[in-house]
TORKOL-4160 file (C-alpha; in steps of 0.2 Angstrom, whole numbers, padded with zeros to 4 digits, m for minus):
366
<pt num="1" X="m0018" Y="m0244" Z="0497"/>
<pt num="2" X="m0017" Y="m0250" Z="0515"/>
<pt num="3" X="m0020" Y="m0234" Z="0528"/>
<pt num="4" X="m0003" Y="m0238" Z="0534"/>
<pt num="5" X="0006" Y="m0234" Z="0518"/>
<pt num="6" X="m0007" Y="m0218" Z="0514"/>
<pt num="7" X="0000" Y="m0212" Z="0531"/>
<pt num="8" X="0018" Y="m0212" Z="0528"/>
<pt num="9" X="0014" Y="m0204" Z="0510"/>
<pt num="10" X="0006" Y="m0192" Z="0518"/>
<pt num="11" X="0020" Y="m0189" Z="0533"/>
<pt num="12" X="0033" Y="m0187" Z="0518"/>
<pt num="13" X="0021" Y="m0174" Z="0508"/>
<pt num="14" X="0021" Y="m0163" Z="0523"/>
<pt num="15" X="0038" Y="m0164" Z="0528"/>
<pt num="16" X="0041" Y="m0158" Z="0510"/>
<pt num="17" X="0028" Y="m0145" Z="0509"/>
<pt num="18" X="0030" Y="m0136" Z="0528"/>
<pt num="19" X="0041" Y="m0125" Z="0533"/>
<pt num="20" X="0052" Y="m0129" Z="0547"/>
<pt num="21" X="0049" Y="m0123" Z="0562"/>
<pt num="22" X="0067" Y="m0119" Z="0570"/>
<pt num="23" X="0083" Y="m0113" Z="0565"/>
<pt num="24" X="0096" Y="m0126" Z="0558"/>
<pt num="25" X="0107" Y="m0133" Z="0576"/>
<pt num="26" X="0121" Y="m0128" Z="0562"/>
<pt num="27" X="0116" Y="m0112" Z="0561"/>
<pt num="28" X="0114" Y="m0110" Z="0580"/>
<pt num="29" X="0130" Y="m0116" Z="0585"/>
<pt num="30" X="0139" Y="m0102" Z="0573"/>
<pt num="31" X="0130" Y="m0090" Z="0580"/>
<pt num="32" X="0135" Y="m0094" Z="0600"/>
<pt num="33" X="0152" Y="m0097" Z="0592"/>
<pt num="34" X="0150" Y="m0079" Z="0585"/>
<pt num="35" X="0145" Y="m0071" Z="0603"/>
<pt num="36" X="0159" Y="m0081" Z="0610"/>
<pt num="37" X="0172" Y="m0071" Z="0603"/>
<pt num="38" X="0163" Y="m0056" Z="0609"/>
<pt num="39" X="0159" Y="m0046" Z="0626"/>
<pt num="40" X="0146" Y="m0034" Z="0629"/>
<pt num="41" X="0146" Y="m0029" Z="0647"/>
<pt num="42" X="0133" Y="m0016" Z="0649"/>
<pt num="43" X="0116" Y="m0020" Z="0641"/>
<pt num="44" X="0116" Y="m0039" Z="0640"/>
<pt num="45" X="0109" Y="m0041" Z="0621"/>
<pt num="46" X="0116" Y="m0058" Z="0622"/>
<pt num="47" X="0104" Y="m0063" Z="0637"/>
<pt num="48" X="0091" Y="m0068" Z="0624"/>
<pt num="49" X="0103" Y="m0079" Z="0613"/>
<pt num="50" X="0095" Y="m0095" Z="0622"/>
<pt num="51" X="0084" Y="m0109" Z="0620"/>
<pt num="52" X="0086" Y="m0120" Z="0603"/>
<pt num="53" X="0076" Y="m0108" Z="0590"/>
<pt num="54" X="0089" Y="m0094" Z="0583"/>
<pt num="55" X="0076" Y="m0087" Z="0575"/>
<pt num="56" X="0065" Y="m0084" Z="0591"/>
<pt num="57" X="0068" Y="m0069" Z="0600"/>
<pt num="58" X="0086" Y="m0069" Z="0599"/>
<pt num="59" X="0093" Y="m0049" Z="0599"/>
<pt num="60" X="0097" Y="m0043" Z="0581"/>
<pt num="61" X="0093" Y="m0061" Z="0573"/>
<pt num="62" X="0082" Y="m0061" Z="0558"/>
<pt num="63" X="0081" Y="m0078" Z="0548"/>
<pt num="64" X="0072" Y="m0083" Z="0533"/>
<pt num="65" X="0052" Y="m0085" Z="0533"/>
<pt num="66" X="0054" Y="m0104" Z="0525"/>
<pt num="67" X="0069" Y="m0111" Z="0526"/>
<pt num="68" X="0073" Y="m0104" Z="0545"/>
<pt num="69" X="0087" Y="m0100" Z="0541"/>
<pt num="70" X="0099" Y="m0083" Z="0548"/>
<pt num="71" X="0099" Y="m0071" Z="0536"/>
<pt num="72" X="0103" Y="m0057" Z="0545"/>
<pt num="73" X="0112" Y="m0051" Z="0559"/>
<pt num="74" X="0109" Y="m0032" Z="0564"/>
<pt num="75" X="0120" Y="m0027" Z="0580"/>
<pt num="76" X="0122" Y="m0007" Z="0580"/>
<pt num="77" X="0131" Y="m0002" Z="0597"/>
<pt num="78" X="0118" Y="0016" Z="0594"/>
<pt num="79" X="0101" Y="0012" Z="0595"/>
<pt num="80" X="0083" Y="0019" Z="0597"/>
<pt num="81" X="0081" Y="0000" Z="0605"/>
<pt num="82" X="0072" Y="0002" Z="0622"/>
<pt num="83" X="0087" Y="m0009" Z="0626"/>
<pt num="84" X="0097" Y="0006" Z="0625"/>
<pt num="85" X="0086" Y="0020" Z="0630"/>
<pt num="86" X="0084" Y="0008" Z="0649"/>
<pt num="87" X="0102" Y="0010" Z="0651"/>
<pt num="88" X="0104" Y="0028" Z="0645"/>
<pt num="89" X="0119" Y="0024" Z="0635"/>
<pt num="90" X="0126" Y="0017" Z="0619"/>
<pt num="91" X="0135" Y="0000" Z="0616"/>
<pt num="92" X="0153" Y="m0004" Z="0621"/>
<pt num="93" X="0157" Y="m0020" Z="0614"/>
<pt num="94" X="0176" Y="m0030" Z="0613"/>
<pt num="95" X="0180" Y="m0044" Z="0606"/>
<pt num="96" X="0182" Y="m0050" Z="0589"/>
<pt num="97" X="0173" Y="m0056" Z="0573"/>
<pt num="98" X="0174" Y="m0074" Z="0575"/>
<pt num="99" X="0177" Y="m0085" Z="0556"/>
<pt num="100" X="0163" Y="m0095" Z="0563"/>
<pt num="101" X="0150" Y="m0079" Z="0556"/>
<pt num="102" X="0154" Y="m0087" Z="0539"/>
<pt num="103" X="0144" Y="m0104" Z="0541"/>
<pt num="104" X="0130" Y="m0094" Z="0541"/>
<pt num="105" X="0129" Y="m0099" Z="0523"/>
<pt num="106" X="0112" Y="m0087" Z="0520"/>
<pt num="107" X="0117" Y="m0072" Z="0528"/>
<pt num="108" X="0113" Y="m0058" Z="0516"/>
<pt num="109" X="0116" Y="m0043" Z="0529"/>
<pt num="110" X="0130" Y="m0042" Z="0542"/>
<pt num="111" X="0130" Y="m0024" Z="0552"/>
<pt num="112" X="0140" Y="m0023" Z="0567"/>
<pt num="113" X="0143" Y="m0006" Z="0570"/>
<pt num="114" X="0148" Y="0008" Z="0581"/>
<pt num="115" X="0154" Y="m0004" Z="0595"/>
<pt num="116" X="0169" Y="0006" Z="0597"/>
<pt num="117" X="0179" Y="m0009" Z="0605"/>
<pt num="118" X="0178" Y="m0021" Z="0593"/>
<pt num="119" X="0194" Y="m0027" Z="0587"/>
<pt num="120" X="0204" Y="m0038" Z="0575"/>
<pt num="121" X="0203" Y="m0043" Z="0558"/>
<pt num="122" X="0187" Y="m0044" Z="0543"/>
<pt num="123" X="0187" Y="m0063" Z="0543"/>
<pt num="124" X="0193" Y="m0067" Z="0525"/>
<pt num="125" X="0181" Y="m0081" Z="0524"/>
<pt num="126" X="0167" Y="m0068" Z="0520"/>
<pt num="127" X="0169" Y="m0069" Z="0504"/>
<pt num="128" X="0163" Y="m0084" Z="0503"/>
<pt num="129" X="0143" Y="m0078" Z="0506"/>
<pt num="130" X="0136" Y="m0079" Z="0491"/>
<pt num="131" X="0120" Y="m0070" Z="0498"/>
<pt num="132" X="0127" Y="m0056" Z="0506"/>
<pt num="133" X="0121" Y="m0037" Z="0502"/>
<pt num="134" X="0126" Y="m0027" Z="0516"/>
<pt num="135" X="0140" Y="m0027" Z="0525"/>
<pt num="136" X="0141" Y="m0012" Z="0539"/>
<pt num="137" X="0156" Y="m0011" Z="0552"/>
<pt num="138" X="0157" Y="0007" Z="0554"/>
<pt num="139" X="0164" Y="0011" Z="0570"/>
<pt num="140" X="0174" Y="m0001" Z="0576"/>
<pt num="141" X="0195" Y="m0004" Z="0578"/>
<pt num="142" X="0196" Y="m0017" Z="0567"/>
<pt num="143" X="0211" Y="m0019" Z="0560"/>
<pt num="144" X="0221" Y="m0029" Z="0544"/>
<pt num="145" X="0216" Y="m0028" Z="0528"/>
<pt num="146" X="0202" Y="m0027" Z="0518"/>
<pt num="147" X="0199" Y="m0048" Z="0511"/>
<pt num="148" X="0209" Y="m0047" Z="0493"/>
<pt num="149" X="0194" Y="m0057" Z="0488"/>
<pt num="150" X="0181" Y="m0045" Z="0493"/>
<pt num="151" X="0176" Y="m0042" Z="0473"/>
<pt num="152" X="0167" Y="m0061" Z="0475"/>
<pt num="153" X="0152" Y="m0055" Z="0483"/>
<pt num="154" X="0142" Y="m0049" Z="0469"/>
<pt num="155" X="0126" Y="m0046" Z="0475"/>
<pt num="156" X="0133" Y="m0034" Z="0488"/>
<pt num="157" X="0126" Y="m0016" Z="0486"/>
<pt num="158" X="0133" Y="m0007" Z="0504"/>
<pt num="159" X="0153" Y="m0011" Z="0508"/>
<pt num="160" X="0154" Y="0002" Z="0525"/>
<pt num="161" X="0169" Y="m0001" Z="0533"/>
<pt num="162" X="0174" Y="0018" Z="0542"/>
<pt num="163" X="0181" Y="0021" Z="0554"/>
<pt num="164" X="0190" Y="0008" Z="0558"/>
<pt num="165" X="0211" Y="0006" Z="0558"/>
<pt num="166" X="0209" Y="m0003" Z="0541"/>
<pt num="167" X="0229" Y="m0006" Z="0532"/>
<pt num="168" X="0236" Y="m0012" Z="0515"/>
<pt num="169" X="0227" Y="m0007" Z="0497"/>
<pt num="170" X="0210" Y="m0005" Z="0492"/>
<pt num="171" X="0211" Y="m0023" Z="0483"/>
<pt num="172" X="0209" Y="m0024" Z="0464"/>
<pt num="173" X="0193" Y="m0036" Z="0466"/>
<pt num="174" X="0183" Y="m0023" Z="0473"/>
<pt num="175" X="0180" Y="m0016" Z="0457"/>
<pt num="176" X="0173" Y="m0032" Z="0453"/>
<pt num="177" X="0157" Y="m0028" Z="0465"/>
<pt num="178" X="0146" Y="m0026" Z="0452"/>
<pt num="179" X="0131" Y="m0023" Z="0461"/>
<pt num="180" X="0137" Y="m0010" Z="0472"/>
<pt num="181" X="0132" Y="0005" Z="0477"/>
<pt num="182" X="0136" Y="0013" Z="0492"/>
<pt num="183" X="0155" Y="0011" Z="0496"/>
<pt num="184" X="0163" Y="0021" Z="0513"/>
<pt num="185" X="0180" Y="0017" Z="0520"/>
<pt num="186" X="0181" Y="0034" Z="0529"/>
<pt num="187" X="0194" Y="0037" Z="0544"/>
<pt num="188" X="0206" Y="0021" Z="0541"/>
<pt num="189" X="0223" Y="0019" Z="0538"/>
<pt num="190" X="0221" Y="0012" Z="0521"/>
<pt num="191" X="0235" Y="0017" Z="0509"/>
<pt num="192" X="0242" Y="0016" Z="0490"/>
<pt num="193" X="0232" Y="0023" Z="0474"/>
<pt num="194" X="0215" Y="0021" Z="0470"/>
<pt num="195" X="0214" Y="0004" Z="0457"/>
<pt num="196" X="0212" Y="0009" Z="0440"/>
<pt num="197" X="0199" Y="m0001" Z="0437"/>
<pt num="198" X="0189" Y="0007" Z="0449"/>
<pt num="199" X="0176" Y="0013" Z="0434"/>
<pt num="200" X="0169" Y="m0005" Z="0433"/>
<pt num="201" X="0158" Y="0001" Z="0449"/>
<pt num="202" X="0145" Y="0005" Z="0438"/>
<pt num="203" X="0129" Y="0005" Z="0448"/>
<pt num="204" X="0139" Y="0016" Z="0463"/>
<pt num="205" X="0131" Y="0031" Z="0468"/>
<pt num="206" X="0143" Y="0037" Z="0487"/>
<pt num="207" X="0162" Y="0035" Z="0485"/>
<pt num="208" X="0167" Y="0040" Z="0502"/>
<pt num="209" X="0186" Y="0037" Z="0504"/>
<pt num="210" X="0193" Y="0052" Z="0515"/>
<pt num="211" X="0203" Y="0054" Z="0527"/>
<pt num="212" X="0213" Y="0039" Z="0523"/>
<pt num="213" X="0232" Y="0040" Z="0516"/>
<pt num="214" X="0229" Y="0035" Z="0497"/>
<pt num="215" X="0241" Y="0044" Z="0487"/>
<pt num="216" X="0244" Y="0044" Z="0468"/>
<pt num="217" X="0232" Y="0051" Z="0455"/>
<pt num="218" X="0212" Y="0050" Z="0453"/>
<pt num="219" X="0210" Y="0040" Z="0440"/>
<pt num="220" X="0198" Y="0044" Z="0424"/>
<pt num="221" X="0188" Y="0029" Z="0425"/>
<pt num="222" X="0179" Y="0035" Z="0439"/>
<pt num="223" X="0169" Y="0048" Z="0428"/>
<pt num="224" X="0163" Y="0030" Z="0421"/>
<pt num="225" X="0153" Y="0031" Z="0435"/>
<pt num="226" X="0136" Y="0038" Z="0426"/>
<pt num="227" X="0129" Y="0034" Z="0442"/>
<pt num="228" X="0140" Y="0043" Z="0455"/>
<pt num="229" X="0131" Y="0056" Z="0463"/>
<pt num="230" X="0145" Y="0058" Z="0480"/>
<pt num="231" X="0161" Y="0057" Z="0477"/>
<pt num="232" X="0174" Y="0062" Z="0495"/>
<pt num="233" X="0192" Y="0059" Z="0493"/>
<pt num="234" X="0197" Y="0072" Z="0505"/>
<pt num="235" X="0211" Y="0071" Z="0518"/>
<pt num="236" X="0221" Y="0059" Z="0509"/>
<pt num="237" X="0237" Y="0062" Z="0498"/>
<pt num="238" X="0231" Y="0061" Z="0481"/>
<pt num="239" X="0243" Y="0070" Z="0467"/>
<pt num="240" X="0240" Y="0076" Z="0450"/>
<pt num="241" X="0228" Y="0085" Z="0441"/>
<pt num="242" X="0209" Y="0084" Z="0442"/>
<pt num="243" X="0203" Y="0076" Z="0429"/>
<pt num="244" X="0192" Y="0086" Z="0417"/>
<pt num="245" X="0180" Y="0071" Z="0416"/>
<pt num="246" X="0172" Y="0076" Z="0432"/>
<pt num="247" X="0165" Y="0091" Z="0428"/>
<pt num="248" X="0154" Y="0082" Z="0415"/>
<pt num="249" X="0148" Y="0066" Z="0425"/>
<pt num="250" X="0129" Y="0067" Z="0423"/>
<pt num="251" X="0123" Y="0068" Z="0441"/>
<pt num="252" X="0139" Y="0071" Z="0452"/>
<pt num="253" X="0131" Y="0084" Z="0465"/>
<pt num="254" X="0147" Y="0082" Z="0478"/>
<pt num="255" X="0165" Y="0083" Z="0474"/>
<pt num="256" X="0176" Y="0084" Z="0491"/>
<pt num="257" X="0193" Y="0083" Z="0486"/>
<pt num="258" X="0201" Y="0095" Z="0499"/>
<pt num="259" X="0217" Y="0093" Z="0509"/>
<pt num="260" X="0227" Y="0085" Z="0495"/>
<pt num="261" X="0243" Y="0089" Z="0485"/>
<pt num="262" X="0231" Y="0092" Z="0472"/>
<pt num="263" X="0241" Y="0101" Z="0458"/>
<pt num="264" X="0238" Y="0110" Z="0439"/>
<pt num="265" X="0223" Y="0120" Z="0435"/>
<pt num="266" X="0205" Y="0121" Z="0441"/>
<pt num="267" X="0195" Y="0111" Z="0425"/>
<pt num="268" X="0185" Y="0125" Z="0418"/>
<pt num="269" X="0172" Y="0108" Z="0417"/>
<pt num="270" X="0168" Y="0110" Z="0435"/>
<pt num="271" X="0162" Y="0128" Z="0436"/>
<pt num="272" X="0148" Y="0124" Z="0425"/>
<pt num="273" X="0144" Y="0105" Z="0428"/>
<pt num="274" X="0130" Y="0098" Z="0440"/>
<pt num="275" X="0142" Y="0100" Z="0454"/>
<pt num="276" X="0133" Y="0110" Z="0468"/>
<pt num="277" X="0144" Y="0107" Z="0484"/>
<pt num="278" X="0162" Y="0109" Z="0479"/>
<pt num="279" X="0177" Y="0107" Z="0490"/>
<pt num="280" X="0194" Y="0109" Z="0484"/>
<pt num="281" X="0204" Y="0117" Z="0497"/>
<pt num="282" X="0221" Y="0115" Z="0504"/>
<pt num="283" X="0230" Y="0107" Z="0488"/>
<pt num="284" X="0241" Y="0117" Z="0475"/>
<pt num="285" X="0229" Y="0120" Z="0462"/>
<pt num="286" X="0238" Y="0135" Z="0450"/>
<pt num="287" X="0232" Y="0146" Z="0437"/>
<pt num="288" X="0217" Y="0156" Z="0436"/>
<pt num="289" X="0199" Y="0155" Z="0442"/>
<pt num="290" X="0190" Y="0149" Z="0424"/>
<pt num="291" X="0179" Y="0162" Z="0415"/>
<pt num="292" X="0165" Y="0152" Z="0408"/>
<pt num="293" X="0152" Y="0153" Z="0424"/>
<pt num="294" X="0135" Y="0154" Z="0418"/>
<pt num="295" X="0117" Y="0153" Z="0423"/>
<pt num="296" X="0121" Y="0133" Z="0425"/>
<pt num="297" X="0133" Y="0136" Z="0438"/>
<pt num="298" X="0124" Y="0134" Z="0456"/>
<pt num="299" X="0133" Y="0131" Z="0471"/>
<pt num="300" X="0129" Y="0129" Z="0489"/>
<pt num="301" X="0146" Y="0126" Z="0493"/>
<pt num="302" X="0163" Y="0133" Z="0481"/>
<pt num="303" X="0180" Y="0133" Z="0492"/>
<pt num="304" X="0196" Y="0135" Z="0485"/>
<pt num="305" X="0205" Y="0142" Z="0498"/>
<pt num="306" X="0223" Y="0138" Z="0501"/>
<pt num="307" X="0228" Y="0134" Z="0484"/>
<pt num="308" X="0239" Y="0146" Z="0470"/>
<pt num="309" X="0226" Y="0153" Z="0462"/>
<pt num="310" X="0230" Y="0169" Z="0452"/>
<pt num="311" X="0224" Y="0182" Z="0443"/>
<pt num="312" X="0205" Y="0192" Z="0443"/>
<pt num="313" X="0191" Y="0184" Z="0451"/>
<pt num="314" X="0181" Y="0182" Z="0434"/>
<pt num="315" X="0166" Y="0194" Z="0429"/>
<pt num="316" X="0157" Y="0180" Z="0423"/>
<pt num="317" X="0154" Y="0174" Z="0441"/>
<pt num="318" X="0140" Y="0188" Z="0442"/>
<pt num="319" X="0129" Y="0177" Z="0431"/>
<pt num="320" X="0131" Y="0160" Z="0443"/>
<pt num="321" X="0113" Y="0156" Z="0448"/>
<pt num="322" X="0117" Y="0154" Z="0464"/>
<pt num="323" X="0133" Y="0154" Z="0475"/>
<pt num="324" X="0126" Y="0151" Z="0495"/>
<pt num="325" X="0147" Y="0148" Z="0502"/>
<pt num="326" X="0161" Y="0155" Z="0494"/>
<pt num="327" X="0179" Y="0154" Z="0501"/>
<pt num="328" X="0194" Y="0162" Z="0489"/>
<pt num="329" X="0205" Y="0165" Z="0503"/>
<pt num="330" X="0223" Y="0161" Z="0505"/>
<pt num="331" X="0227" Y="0165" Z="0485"/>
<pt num="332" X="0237" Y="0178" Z="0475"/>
<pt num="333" X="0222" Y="0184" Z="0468"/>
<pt num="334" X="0221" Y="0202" Z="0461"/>
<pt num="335" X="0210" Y="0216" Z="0457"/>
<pt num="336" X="0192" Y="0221" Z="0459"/>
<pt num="337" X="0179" Y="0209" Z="0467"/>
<pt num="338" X="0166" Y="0209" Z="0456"/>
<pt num="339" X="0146" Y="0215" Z="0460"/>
<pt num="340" X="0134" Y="0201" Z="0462"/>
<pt num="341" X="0116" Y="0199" Z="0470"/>
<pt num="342" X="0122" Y="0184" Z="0481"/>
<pt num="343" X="0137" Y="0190" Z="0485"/>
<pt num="344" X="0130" Y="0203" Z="0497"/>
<pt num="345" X="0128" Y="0191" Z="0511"/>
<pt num="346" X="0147" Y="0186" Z="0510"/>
<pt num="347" X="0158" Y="0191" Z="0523"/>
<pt num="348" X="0176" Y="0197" Z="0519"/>
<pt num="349" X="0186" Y="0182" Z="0527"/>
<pt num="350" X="0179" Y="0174" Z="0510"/>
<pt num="351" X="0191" Y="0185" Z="0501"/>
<pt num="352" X="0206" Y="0188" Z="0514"/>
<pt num="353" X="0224" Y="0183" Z="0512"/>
<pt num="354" X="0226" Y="0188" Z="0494"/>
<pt num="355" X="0237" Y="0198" Z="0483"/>
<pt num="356" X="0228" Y="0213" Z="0479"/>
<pt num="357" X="0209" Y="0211" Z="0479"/>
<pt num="358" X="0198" Y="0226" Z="0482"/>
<pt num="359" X="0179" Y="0232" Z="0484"/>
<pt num="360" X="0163" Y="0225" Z="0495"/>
<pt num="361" X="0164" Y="0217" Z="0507"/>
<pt num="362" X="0184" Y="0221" Z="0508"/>
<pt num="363" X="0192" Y="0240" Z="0506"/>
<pt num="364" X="0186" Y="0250" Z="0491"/>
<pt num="365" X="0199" Y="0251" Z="0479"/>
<pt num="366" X="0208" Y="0266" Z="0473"/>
């Protein structure tokens, strides 16, 4: 073998087996097409978006160890970043989210949050990221709709899209994220009912929809969710019962369901369950207070004021293991409130506003 052809073998092997050393021009130009559509005129975290090597030094730009290519952008308008602290002030950034974001081909986390100023729509086209996980644009004004194709990105495990001035539906294919996990789509505008097939969300463990205008019923299929552990669908305009299924969810620690038109009676499920911050205030809930609390029944947090609750507040709430807040105001409740260890430290706004209850911490009765 001649040296000349040993030394082009050998050329070709390392070209094959090195890393290269700078990010893909393709790559580069997305991502100055990306800045263009934005303008932060404070802190100048764009300032370092030069030179030909994306992945050197450039603000909030991570890319792959061998293939160089981006993988993440991380742009959060509040920050520890000495960036910020120099200015003494967070990020105000306008502009849009320019399609261009969607060449990034690799990408597998996009957070651009708490900008305040950002505006117009979730570029449709990322869907199309096959790699993405995290998706964060908390705290922005974008607005539109969530993509209709969202449920395409199946290896994403964090869909945070609050407050924002989010429209439409919450589109069917969502419920086709399989991996995810964390979903929050607080403070929008979004409206209509919650998909049915919303139980497919198997692996979720925060559901955080409040403050929204979803209206309709909770569906069942969400206590498919053997992994839920938050569940916040306050501040919307949700009908209907609650389902009794909640109440028997393996680890659901949080149910906020408060400011509703919430109607039927309260599931005796969810006075014994593994529910220990429930919040089910302002709604129509009727009927009595179940009386099946027992040494299972802890709650930091039990408010079910401003509903049509009647009756006796239940003897069996004496055996609770714990109740830290309790709020049973604005009822028709009647009768003698009963003695309890932990409910010495309750004050009587707890109770006021009822019928006809009596005794500690309100007037004896007669």
């Amino acid at each position: 073998m001649s040296t000349l052809v040993w030394l082009i073998g050998m050329a070709i092997s390392f070209s094959v087996t090195m890393p290269v050393n700078a990010c893909p021009p393709s790559d580069r130009a997305a991502l100055l097409a990306f800045k263009a559509g934005l303008h932060e005129p404070n802190l100048g975290i764009f300032k370092s978006w030069t030179g030909t090597d994306c992945c050197n030094k450039w603000y909030g730009i991570t890319c792959d160890s061998l293939t160089k290519r981006v993988a993440d952008i991380n742009l959060r308008g509040e920050s520890e970043d000495p960036i910020f602290q120099k200015a003494h002030r967070t990020g105000y950034m306008t502009g849009s989210i320019s399609p261009a974001i969607c060449k990034l081909e690799r990408l597998s986390s996009v957070i651009i949050a708490d900008w305040k100023g950002i505006s117009g729509i979730i570029p449709p086209c990322i869907s199309s990221l096959p790699s993405l996980r995290i998706l964060d644009l908390i705290g922005n004004q974008i607005s539109g709709e969530i993509p209709f194709n969202i449920g395409k990105l199946r290896r994403l495990t964090v869909l945070n899209l609050a407050d924002n001035k989010l429209t439409g539906r919450i589109p069917r294919s969502l419920a086709d994220l399989s991996s995810l996990k964390h979903l929050d789509l607080r403070n929008n505008m979004i409206s209509g009912t919650i998909p049915r097939n919303f139980g497919k969300l198997r692996m979720m463990s925060r559901c955080l929809l409040s403050g929204n205008r979803i209206y309709g019923p909770i569906p069942e299929t969400i206590s498919y969710i053997y992994r839920l552990s938050d569940l916040d669908l306050s501040l919307n305009r949700l009908t209907g019962p609650i389902p009794d299924s909640l109440g028997k969810m393996s680890v659901l620690g949080t149910l906020n369901l408060d400011g509703n038109l919430i109607s039927g009676k309260l599931p005796a499920t969810l006075i014994n369950s593994r529910i220990s911050i429930l919040n089910l205030s302002r709604n129509a809930i009727e009927g009595n207070i179940p009386d099946v609390f027992d040494s299972r029944s802890y709650f930091m947090v039990m408010d079910l004021s401003y509903n049509k609750l009647k009756g006796s507040i239940p003897k069996s709430i004496s055996s609770a293991s714990f109740i830290g807040h309790l709020d049973l105001s604005h009822n028709h409740l009647c009768g003698a409130i009963p003695a309890a260890e932990w409910f010495e430290h309750l004050e009587a706004t707890s109770f006021m506003y009822n019928d006809c209850l009596c005794g500690k911490p309100l007037k004896a009765c007669s």
